[in-house]
TIMAR-100595 format. One line per field, with one value per residue (C-alpha): x, y negated, z. Coordinates in steps of 0.05 Angstrom, whole numbers, padded with zeros to 5 digits. Example, Ala and Ser with C-alpha at 12.3 -4.5 7.8 and 13.67 -1.06 7.14 Angstrom:
px	[00246,00273]
py	[00090,00021]
pz	[00156,00143]
This chain:
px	[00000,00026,00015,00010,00000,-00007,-00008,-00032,-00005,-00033,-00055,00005,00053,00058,00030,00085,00070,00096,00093,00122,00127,00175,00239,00240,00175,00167,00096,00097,00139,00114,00038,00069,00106,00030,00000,00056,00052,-00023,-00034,00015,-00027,-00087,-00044,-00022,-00084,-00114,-00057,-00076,-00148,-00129,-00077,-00139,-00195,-00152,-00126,-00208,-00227,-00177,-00205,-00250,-00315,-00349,-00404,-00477,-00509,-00582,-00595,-00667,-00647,-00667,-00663,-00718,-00716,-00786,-00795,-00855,-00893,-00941,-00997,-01008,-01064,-01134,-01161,-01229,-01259,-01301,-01347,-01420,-01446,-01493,-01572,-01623,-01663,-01702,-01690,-01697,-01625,-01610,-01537,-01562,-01524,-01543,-01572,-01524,-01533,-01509,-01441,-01393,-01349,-01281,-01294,-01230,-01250,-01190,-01227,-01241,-01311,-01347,-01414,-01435,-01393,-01363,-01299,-01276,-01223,-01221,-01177,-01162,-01206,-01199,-01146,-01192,-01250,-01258,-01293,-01349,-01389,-01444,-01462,-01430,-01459,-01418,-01480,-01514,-01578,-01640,-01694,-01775,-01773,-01811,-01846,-01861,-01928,-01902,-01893,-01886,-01918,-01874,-01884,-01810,-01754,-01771,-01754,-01764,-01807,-01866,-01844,-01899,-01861,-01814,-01889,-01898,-01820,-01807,-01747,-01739,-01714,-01709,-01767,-01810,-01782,-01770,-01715,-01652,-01597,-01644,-01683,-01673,-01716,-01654,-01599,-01540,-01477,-01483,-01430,-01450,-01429,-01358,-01329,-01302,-01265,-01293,-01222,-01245,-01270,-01231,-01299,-01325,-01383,-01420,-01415,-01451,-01400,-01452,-01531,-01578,-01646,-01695,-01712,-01648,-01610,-01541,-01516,-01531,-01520,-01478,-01445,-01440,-01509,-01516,-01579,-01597,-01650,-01726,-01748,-01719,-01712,-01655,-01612,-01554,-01554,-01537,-01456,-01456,-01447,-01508,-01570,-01630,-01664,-01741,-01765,-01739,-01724,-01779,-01793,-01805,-01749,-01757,-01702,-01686,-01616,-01580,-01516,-01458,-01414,-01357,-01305,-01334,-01379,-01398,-01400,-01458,-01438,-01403,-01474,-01483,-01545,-01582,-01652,-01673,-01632,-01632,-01640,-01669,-01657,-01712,-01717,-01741,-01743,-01747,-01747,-01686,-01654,-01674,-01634,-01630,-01614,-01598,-01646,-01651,-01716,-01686,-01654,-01583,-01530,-01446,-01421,-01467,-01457,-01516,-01550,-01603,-01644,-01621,-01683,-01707,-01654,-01591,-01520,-01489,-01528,-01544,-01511,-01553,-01569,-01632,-01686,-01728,-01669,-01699,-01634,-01646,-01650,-01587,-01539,-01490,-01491,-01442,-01444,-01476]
py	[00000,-00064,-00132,-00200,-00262,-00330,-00397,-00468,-00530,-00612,-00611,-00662,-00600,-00543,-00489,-00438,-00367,-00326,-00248,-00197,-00137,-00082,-00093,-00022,-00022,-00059,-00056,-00099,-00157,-00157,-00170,-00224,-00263,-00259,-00290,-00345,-00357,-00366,-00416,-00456,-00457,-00484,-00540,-00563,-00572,-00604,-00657,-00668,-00678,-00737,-00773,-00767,-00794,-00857,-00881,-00874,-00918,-00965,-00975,-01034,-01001,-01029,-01069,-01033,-01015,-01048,-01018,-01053,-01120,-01170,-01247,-01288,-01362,-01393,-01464,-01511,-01555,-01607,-01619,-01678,-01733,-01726,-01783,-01810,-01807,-01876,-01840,-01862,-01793,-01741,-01754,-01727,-01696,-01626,-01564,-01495,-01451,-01377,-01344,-01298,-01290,-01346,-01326,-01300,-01363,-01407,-01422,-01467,-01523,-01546,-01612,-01646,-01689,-01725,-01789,-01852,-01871,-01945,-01972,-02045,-02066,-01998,-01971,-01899,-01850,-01780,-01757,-01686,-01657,-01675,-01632,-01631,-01615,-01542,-01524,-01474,-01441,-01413,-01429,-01408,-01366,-01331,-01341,-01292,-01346,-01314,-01354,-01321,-01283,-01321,-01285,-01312,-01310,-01282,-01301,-01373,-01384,-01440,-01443,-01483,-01467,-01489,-01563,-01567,-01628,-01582,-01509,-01476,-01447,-01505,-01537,-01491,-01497,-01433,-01431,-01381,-01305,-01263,-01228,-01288,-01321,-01303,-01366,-01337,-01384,-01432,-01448,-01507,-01482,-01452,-01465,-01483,-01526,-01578,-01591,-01660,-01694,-01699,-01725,-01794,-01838,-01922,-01964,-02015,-01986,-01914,-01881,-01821,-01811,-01765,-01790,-01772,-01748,-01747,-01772,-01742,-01722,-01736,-01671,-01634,-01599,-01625,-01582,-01548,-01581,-01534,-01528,-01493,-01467,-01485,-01476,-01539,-01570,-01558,-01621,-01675,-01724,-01680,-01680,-01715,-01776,-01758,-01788,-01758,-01690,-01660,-01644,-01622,-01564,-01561,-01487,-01461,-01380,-01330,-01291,-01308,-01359,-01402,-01443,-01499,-01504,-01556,-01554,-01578,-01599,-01645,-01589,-01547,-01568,-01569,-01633,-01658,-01667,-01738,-01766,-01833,-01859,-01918,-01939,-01947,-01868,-01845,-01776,-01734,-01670,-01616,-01551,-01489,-01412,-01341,-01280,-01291,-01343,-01405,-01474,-01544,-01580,-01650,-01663,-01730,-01770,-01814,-01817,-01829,-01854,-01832,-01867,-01881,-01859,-01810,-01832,-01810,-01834,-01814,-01841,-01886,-01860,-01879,-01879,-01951,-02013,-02003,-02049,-02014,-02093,-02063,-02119,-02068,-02042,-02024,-02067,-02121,-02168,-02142,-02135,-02184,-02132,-02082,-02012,-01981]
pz	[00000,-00019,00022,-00023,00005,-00029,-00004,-00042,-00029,-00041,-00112,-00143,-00125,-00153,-00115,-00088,-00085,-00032,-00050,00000,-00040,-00034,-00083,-00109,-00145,-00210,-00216,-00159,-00191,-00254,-00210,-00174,-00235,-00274,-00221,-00207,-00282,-00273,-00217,-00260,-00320,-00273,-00244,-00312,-00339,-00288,-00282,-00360,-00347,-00301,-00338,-00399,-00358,-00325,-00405,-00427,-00359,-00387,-00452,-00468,-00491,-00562,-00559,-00562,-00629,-00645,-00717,-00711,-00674,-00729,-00716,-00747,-00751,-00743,-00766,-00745,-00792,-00764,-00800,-00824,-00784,-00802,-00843,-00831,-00901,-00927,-00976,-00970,-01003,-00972,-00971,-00908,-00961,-00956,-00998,-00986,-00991,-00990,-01018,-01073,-01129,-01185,-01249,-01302,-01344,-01292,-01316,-01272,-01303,-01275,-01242,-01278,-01343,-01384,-01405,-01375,-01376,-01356,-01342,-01337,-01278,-01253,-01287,-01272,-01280,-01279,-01211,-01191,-01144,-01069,-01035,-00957,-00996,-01022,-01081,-01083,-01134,-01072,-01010,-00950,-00902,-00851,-00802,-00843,-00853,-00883,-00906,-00934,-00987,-01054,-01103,-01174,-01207,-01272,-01339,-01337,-01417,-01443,-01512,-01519,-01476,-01404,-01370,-01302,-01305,-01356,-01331,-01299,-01255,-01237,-01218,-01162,-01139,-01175,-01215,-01275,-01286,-01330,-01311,-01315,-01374,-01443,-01458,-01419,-01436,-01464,-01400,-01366,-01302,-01280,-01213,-01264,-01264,-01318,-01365,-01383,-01306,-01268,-01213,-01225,-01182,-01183,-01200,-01156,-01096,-01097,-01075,-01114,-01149,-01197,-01268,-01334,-01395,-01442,-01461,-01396,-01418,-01371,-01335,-01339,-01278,-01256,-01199,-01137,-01064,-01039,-00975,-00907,-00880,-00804,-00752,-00750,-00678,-00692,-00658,-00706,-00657,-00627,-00668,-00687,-00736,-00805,-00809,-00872,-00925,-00887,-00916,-00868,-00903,-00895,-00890,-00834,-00818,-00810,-00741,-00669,-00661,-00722,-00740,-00789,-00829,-00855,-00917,-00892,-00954,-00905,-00919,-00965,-01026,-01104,-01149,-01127,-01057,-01088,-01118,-01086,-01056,-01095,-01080,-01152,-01167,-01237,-01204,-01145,-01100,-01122,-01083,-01111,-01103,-01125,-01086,-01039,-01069,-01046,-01073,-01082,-01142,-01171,-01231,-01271,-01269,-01331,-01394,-01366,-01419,-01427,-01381,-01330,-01257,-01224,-01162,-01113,-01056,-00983,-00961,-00911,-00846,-00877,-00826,-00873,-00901,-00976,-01025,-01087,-01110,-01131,-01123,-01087,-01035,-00977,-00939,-00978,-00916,-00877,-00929,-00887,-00829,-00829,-00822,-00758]
């Protein structure tokens, strides 16, 4: 039986063995120098795993890696001031409005014309159309307004093509379909947009205003009123005064809560939302309807000639002092006043 002791020492030395063996037998020394040669192996690797971690400690570590860390530069743009606009145009007139679509012979026209055009005292030019003022071609209804449905009474039996001043239909504020009407294109009893107006601009005054391009038969249809739909106060005398671009509608919704609605065009409106008020107009706001489409249109009540600017009467509860010069102007006697 052999005895073999071994004893370690601190771990920066290496580790002596001591073997007490018996010097005759070579089994025993070889078993002694295998495990001497072992514990040194151990020792030396250990001493390399230290000198590795202290020259990683001492290493200045790279800056972390954002492959999705994107910088965005964000710029602010005031908008510019709002600027109170002088335009005398909107009328408290009464119409009945729904957002169907319009007939399919109700073309639209661009409201830019290239030539000048003048009329006894009144010169105008032909501007773009107003940036703060967008265009439509329908109303706008996000409040989802529905007004009674209208039905026609048939075949409307115009022997010419129809005018809404001798229509049959026009007579009961019906306009024309083509399931009442044999004239298509041809009938004037129609919601259209006329190509014989634009949108002028007065040289002297800068204000707007609704100009005839060519001969006006009495009769014929101009435009639409379009605008905005709103719920507008039952009881007139709470509402707000008319400042303008808002025109009070006069049937009002169906069901338990009736309400009337008014066309806002301030921000949002057609051509006719520039015709100016006169007390002796060449033209008036006429309301008709079919089925669910319900509108108001501008319609002459004259021959008007090239030239010439369209009008129509506000009425009597106007928000500025007319300056029409008409004999007959119903502020004949305050025109020295200025505007309320």
């Amino acid at each position: 039986m052999v005895d073999i002791s071994v004893r370690l020492q601190g771990p920066s030395n290496p580790r002596p063995i001591e073997v007490a063996s018996d010097s005759t037998s070579l089994t025993k020394r070889n078993l002694a120098s295998s495990l001497q040669d072992a514990v040194g192996d151990t020792e030396r690797k250990r001493q390399r795993l230290a000198i590795g971690h202290s020259s990683l400690s001492k290493s200045p570590l790279p800056p972390p890696y954002r492959p999705n860390y994107v910088l965005h530069e964000v710029r602010v743009k005031r908008a510019a001031p709002k600027v109170r606009e002088s335009i005398e145009t909107s009328p408290s007139a009464t119409a009945t409005i729904s957002t169907s679509p319009m007939s399919k012979f109700a073309g639209t026209v661009s409201p830019r014309v290239s030539r000048d055009s003048s009329s006894g005292e009144n010169e105008f030019v032909s501007p773009s159309w107003p940036a703060r003022v967008v265009y439509l071609h329908d109303y706008y209804n996000p409040a989802s307004i529905r007004l009674p449905f209208v039905f026609h009474y048939g075949d409307c039996g115009c022997s010419d093509p129809c005018r809404i001043d001798t229509c049959r239909n026009a007579q009961m504020n019906v306009f024309c379909t083509d399931k009442c009407c044999v004239w298509e294109e041809l009938c004037a009893n129609r919601p259209r947009e006329s190509a014989k107006v634009a949108v002028k601009q007065d040289l002297e005054s800068g204000k707007y205003a609704v100009v005839a391009t060519a001969d006006l038969k009495r009769g014929e249809v101009l435009g639409e009123y379009l605008g905005r739909l709103r719920y507008m106060e039952t009881d007139r005398a709470k509402r707000p005064r008319n400042q303008g671009y808002m025109l009070t509608l006069r049937t009002a919704t169906e069901g338990a809560r009736s309400q009337r609605v008014g066309i806002d065009a301030h921000q949002l409106g057609g051509r006719m939302r520039f015709a100016n008020h006169a007390c002796d107009a060449n033209a008036e706001f006429f309301e008709f309807a079919n089925g669910s489409r319900h509108t108001v249109v501008v319609v002459t009540t004259g021959d008007i000639g090239a030239g010439s600017e369209v009008t129509v009467n506000y009425g009597t509860d106007l928000w500025f002092v007319c300056r029409c010069k008409y004999r007959k102007c119903i502020h004949a006697s305050i025109q020295d006043q200025e505007d309320p």
